[in-house]
C-alpha positions in Angstrom: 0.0 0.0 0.0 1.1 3.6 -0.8 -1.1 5.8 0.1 -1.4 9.6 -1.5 2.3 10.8 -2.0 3.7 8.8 0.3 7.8 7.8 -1.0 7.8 4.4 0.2 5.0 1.8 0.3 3.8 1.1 3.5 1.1 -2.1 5.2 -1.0 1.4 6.6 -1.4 4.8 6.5 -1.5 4.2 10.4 1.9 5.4 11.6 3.2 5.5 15.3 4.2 9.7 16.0 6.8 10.4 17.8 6.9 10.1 21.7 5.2 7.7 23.2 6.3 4.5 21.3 10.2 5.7 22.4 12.5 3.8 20.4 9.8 1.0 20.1 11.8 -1.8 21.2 9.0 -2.0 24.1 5.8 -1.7 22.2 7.2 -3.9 20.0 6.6 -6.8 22.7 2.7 -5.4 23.2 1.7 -5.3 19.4 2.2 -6.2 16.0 4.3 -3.5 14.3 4.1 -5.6 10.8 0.7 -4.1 10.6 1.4 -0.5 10.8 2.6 2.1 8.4 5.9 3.0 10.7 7.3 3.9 13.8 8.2 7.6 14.5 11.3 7.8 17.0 11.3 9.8 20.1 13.2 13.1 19.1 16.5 12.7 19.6 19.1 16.1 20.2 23.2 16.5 19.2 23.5 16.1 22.9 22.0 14.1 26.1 18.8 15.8 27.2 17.7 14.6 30.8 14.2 16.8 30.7 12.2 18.8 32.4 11.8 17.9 36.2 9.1 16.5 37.7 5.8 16.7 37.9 5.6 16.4 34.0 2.6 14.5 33.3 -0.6 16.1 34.5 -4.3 14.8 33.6 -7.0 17.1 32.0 -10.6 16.9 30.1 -10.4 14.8 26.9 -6.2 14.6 27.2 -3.0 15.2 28.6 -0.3 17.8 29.3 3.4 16.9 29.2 6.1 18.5 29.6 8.8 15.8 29.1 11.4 18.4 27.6 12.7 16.1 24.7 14.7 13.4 27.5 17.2 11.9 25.6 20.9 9.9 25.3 21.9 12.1 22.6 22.7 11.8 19.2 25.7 9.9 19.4 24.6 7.7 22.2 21.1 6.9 19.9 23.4 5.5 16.9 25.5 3.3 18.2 23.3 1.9 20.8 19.7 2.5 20.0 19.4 2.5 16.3 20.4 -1.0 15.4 17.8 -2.3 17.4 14.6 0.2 16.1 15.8 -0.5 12.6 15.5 -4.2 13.1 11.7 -3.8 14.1 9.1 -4.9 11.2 7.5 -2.0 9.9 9.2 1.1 8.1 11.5 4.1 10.1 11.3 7.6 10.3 13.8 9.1 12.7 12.9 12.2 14.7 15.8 14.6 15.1 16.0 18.6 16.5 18.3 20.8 17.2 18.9 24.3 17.8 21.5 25.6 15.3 20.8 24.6 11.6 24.9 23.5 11.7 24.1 20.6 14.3 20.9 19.5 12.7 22.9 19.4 9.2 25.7 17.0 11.2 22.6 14.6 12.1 21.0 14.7 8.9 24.0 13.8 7.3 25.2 11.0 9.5 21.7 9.3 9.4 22.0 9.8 5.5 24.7 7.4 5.7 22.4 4.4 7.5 20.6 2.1 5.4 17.1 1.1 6.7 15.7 4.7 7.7 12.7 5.7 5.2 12.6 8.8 6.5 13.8 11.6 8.9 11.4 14.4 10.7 12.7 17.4 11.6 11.1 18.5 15.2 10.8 22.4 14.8 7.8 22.4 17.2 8.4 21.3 20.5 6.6 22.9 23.3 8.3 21.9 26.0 11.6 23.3 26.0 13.4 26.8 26.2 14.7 27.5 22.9 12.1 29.1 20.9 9.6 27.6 18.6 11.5 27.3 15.4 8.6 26.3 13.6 6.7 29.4 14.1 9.0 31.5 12.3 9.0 31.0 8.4 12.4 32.2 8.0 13.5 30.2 10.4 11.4 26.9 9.4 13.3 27.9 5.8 17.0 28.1 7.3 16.7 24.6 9.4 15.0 22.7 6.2 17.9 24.3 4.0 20.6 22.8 5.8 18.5 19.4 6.6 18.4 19.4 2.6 21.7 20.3 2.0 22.6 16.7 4.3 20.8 14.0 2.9 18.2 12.6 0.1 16.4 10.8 2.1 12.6 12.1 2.7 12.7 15.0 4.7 9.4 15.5 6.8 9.1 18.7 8.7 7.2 19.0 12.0 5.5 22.2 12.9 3.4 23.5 15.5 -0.5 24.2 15.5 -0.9 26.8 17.9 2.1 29.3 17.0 2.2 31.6 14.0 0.8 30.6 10.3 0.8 26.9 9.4 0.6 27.9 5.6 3.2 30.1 6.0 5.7 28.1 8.0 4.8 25.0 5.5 5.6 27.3 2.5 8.9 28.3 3.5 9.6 24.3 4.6 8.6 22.9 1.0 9.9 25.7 -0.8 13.5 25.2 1.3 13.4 21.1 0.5 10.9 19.2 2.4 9.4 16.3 1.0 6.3 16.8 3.3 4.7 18.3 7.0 4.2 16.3 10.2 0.8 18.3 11.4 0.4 19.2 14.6 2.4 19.0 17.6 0.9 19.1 21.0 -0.7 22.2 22.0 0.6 24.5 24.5 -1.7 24.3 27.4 -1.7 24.5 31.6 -3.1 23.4 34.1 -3.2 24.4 37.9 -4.0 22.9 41.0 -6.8 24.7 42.3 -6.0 23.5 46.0 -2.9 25.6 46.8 -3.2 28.1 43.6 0.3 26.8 41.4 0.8 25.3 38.4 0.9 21.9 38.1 3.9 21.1 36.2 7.2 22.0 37.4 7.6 23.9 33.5 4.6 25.5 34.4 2.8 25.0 30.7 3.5 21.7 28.7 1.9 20.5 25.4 -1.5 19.4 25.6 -1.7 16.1 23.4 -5.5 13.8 23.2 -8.9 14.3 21.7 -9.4 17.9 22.8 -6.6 19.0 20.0 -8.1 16.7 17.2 -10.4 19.5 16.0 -7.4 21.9 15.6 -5.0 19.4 14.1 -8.4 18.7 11.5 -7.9 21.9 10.9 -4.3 22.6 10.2 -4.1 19.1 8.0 -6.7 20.7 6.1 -5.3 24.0 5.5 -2.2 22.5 4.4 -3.6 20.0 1.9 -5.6 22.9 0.1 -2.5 24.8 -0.2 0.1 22.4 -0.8 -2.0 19.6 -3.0 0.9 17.7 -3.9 2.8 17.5 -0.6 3.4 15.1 1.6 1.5 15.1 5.0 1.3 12.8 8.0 -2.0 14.3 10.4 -1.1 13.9 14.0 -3.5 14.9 16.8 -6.4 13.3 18.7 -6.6 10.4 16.6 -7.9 7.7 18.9 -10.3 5.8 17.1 -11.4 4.6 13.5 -13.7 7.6 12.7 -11.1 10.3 14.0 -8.4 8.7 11.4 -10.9 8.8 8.9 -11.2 12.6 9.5 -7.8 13.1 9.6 -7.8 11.1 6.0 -10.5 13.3 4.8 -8.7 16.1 5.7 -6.2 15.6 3.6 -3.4 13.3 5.6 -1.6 10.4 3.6 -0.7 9.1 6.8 -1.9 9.4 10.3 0.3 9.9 13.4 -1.1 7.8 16.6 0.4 9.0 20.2 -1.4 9.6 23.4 -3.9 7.2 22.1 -1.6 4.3 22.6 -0.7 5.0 26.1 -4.0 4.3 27.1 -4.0 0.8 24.6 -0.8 0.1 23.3 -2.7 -2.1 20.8 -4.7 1.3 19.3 -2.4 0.9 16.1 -2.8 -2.1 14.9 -5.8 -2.4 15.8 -7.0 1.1 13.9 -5.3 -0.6 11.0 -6.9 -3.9 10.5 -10.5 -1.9 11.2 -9.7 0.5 8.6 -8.8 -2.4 5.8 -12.5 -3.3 7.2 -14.0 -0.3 6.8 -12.7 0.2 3.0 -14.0 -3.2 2.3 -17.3 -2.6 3.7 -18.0 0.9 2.0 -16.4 -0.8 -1.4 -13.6 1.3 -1.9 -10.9 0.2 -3.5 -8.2 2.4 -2.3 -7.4 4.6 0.8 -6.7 7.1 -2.0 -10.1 7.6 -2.2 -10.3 8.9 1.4 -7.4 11.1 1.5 -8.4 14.8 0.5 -12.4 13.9 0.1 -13.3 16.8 2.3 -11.8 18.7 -0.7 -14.0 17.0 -3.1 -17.5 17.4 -2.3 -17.2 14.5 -0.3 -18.0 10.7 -0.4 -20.9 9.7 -2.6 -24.1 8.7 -0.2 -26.8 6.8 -1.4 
């Protein structure tokens, strides 16, 4: 299966986002990763990256706020001693990497280039949970980091950017005109949450990215923005998909592929499982492609008897 512009065939357009699968090594004992489009590394950084302190995990309505802080064993560390073992899981591999000068994101780029086994490498310019600033809000910033991720490698280059900070459209633009293959769509949100007993934050960061249903409807919205712009790009909708019909949205919105996260924390078996029901669902409404779901919001729509 290769669904809409994807570069490399893949068993689902249901892929595993970054962050909560880790390196997958562990999922892979919980579910069958032969089933699902690909695994999304954790995002790894030129150098070690303990995180934020704790508390960085807080409950809210319909979600989650964390404010992990991109934790870490660094760049170097992840090659030799991580890498072998996620590319040896069954399912395709798109390695997350950020950085926060375009020089070391070029040095990773390039060295990952060299790797055989990796379909893909996303470029993390959204991150909420850290200090630096929010690369991907700032087009010509989004355009200097793709450059140099270009400049590295020939692999697919998929650039991540944030929903809630500056113009999607924009920061897109400048990231396919600078390279990119295609747009990971959204990150978490930005969001708080304070403990109404004693009047403080709960997080030790204070605000952390809010991740779960309550952000599908802006992630919808962003995916679908981008796909009306950019018809012939690349994009893998990530945000609030935790069931069949919320994939099929994100589909319909214009996503080739579909990023599952906080989802699977709650049921590690979510992805496989959304995978086999939408083969299912396809069968049962008669269509012979998941091409024909991808972008239908932008064409009128299925046909209802």
């Amino acid at each position: 299966m290769t669904p809409g512009r994807c570069p490399f065939s893949v068993a689902s357009p249901i892929v595993l986002a970054s962050g909560p699968a880790g390196f997958g090594t562990e999922l892979a004992e919980r579910t069958d990763l032969s089933a699902i489009g690909a695994l999304t590394t954790k995002t790894v950084t030129p150098q070690p990256r303990e995180g934020n302190p704790q508390p960085r995990l807080v409950d809210c309505p319909c979600g989650m706020i964390n404010s992990i802080g991109l934790e870490n064993p660094g760049f170097d560390v992840f090659v030799e001693r991580c890498l072998p073992d996620v590319l040896s899981l069954p399912t395709r591999h798109i390695i997350s990497v950020a950085a926060e000068r375009p020089e070391e994101l070029a040095r990773m780029v390039g060295a990952l280039s060299a790797i055989e086994g990796i379909d893909a490498i996303e470029i993390n310019l959204s991150c909420p949970n850290v200090d630096a600033v929010v690369i991907g809000s700032d087009r010509a910033l989004v355009g200097r980091f793709t450059e140099a991720a270009r400049g590295a490698t020939e692999r697919p280059l998929l650039i991540k950017l944030p929903g809630d900070a500056g113009h999607v459209v924009a920061s897109a633009e400048a990231a396919l005109d600078a390279g990119a293959d295609g747009l990971t769509l959204i990150n978490s949100i930005r969001g708080l949450r304070i403990d109404h007993r004693v009047g403080r934050p709960m997080l030790h960061r204070e605000t952390g990215g809010l991740s779960g249903p309550a952000i599908l409807p802006i992630a919808l919205a962003r995916v679908f923005e981008a796909r009306k712009a950019f018809p012939d790009a690349l994009i893998v909708g990530t945000g609030g998909v935790t069931d069949l019909e919320s994939a099929i949205e994100m589909m319909a919105a214009g996503a080739d592929l579909v990023g599952v996260g906080y989802g699977m924390m709650a049921n590690p078996q979510l992805p496989t499982q959304l995978a086999r029901r939408l083969e299912a669902w396809l069968a049962e409404r008669r269509l012979d492609s998941v091409k024909e779901v991808i972008g239908v919001a932008h064409r009128g729509g299925f046909d209802v008897p």
